[in-house]
N, C-alpha and C positions, 0 to 999 in steps of 0.2 A: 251478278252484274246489275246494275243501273242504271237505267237512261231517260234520263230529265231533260225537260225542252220547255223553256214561257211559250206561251201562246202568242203567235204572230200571223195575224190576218186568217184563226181558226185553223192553222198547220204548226209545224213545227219548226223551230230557227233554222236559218241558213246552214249552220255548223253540224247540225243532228242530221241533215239532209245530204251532206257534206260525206257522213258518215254512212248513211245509209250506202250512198252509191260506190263508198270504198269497200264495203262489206259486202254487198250485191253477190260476189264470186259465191259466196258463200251458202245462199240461197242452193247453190247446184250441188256442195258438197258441206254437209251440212256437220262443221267440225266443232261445232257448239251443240250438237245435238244431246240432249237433257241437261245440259248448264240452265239453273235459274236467274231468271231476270224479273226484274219490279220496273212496273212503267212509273214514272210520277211527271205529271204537269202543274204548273200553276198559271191561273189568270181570273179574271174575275166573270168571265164567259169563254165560252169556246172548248173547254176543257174534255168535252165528249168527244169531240172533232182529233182535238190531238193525241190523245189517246188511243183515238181510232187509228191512226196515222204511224204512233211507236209501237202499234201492235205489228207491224210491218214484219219489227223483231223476231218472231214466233217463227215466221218464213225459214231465217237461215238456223235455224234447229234448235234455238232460245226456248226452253219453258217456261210462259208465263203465268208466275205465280201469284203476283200481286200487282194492283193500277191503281193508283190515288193520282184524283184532280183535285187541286185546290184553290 
């Protein structure tokens, strides 16, 4: 899996957040638990910030294997 977001005011877009809080459940039972996932951002700042943000992922049982900001 992959989850990509631009960078918007050093978080992640509306839609990725969107997403997060539909998946939330999941956090408690973690039915992705060792599925891989790759974070990637782009923007021309902020890209630590969001990053930090899609690592969120990791939570509902995602292994993250890879993060590029760009």
């Amino acid at each position: 899996m992959i989850f990509a977001s631009p960078v918007y005011t050093a978080n992640v877009s509306a839609l990725v957040k969107n997403l997060m809080d539909r998946i939330a459940y999941f956090a408690h039972r973690p039915a992705f638990l060792g599925k891989a996932a790759m974070l990637v951002t782009t923007a021309s700042s902020g890209t630590k910030d969001t990053l930090k943000a899609l690592s969120w992922f990791g939570y509902t049982g995602f292994e993250i294997v890879a993060s590029l900001g760009i």
